[in-house]
C-alpha positions in Angstrom: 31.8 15.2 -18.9 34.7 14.2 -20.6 34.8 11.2 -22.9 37.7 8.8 -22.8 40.0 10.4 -25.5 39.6 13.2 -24.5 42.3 15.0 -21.9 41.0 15.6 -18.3 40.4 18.8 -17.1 42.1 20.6 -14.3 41.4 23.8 -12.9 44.2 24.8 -10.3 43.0 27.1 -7.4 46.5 28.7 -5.8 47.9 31.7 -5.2 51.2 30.3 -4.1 53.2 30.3 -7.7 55.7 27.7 -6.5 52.9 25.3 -5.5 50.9 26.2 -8.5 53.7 25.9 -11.0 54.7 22.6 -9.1 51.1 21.1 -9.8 50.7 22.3 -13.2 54.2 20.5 -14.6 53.2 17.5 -13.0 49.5 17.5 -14.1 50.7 18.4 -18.0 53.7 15.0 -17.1 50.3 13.4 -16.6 48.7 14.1 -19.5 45.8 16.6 -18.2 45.2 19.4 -19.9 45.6 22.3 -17.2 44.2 26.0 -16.2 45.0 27.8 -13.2 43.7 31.2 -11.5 45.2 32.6 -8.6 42.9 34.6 -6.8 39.6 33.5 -6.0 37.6 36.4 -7.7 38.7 35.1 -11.2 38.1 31.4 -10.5 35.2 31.7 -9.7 34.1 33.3 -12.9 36.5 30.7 -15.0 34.3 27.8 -12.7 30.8 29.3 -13.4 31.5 30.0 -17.0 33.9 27.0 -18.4 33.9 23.0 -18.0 36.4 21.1 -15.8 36.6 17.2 -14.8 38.0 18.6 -11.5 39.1 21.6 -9.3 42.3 22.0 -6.9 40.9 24.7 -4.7 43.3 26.2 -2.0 41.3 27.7 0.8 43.8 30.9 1.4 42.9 32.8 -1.6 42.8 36.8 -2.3 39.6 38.5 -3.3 37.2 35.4 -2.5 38.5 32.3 0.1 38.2 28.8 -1.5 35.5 28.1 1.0 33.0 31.0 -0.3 34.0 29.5 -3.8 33.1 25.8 -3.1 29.6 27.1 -1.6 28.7 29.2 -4.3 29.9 26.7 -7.4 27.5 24.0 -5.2 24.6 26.5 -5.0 24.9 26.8 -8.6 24.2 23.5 -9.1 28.0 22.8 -10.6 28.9 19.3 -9.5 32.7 18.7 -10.6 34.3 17.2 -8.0 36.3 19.7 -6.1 39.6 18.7 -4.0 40.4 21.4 -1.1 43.8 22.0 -0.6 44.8 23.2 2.9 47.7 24.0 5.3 45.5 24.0 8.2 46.4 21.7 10.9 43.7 22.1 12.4 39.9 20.0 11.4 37.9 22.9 10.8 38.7 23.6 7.3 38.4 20.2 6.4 35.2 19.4 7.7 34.0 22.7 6.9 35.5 22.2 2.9 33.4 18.8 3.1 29.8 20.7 4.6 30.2 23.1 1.8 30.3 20.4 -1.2 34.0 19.7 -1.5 34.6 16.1 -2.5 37.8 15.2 -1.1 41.0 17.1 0.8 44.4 17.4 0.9 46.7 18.8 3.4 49.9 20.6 2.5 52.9 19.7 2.7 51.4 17.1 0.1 52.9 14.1 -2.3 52.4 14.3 -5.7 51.2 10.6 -5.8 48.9 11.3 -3.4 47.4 13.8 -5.4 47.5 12.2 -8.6 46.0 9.2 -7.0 43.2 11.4 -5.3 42.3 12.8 -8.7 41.6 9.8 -10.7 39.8 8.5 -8.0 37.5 11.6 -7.7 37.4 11.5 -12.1 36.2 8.5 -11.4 33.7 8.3 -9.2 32.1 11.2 -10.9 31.8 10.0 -14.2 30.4 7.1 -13.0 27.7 8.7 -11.2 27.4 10.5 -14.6 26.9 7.6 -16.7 24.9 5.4 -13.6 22.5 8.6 -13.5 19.3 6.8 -14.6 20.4 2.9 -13.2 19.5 3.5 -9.4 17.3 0.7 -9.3 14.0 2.6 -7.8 12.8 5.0 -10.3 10.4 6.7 -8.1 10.2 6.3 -4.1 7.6 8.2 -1.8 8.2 7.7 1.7 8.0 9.9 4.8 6.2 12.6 3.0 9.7 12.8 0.6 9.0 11.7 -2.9 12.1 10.9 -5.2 12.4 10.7 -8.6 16.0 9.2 -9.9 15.0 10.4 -13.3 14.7 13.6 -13.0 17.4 13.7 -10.3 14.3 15.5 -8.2 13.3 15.8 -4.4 10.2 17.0 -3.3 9.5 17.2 0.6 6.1 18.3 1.2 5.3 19.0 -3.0 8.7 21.5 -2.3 11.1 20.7 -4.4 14.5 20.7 -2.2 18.3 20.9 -4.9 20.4 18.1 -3.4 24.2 18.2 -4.5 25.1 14.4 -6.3 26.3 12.8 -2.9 23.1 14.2 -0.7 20.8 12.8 -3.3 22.9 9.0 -3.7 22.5 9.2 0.2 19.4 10.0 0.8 18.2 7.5 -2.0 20.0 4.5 0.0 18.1 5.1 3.0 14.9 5.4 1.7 14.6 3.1 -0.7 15.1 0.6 2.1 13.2 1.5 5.2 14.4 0.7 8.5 17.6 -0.8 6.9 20.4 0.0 9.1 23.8 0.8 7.6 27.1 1.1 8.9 29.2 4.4 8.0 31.3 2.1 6.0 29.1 0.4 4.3 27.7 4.4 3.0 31.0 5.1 1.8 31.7 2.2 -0.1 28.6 2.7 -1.8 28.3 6.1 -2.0 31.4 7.6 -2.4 33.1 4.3 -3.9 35.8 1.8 -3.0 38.7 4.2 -3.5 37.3 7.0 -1.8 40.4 8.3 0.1 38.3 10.4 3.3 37.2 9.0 6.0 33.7 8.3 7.9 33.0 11.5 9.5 32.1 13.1 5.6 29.1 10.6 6.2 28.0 12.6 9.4 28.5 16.1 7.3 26.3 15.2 4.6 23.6 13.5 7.2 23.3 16.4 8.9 23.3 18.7 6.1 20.8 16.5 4.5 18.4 16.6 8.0 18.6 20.7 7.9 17.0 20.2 4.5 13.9 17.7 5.6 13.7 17.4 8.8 11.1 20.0 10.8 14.0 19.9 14.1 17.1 18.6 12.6 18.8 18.6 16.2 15.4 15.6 17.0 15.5 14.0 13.6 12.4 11.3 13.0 12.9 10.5 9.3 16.8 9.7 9.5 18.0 8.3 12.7 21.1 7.7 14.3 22.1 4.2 16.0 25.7 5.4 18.0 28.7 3.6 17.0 26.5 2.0 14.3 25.5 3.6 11.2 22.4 5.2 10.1 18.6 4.1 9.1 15.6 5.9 7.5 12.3 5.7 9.8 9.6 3.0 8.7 7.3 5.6 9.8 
């Protein structure tokens, strides 16, 4: 993690040069030191062997598409905030980019103060949870036959330990270290993801259901996270 006088990070993910060049002046304007790859075969090796702050990942790539890249990076465990960059009008991609571990989007055609804005916010957030790592106020929590420990950043479901990217675990914490506690989608994100979080609510439904695939025995007839439509969520007493 970088430190405060140190430069931030960037790893650009393109294979367009006049977009990549475009971002790279305007990063270095910004101060941030800046690498780029642009095909997806190469960044992924630059991702799994070097340290960023964060990652502009365009989903078109040769060799390997940005989406194989995000899942892989996540199944390795790398949690640097990754920001998908897509032309596609349609939702799939984006919701897609977000069930894979992707932090935040952008669409192209895109403004640069946008971007920039989207950045800090996601350098942010993720130092934060860096530094907050061992604060969550319950240490240890054992409910539902899932035991927690914030300490060691751990989830067991059934004495099986379970890997939870940064935002699963946060989530799942919240709702079981308050059984029965009802909150609102907003209410998630705000707390979760942060005041500035520039997404919307549905990335709260993606990361519910991803997290139900991982302990519940029918995710489709969930009995440890339930839904209350139009509302928010709530972990089971029972």
């Amino acid at each position: 993690m970088t430190t405060e006088t140190e430069k931030v990070k960037v790893l650009i993910v393109e294979d367009d040069k006049n977009i990549r060049e475009a971002l790279r002046y305007n990063l270095i304007a910004e101060n941030y030191s800046v690498s780029y790859e642009e095909d997806g075969i190469n960044a992924l090796e630059t991702i799994l062997s070097e340290e960023f702050d964060v990652i502009l990942l365009d989903i078109m790539l040769p060799g390997i598409n940005g989406l194989d890249i995000c899942k892989r990076v996540r199944f390795e465990n790398i949690n640097t905030p990754i920001i998908i960059l897509t032309a596609k009008e349609t939702e799939i991609d984006k919701v897609l980019g977000l069930e894979l571990g992707a932090d935040d989007y952008v669409s192209k055609p895109f403004s640069m103060p946008e971007l920039l804005a989207r950045i800090k916010s996601n350098v942010r957030r993720s130092k934060k949870l860096f530094e907050n790592t061992r604060s969550l106020s319950k240490k240890y929590i054992n409910h539902l036959g899932i035991t927690i420990d914030t300490d060691k950043r751990q989830v067991l479901y059934d004495d099986n330990e379970i890997l939870f990217r940064p935002k699963e675990f946060e989530l799942l914490h919240k709702l079981m270290s308050n059984p029965g506690k009802v909150f609102t989608r907003e209410q998630l994100v705000q707390d979760i993801w942060g005041f500035e979080y520039f997404g919307d609510t549905r990335t709260v439904d993606v990361h519910i259901r991803w997290i139900r695939e991982k302990i519940e025995e029918n995710s489709q007839k969930p009995t440890k996270i339930i839904t209350l439509r139009g509302v928010g969520y709530k972990s089971n007493v029972e």
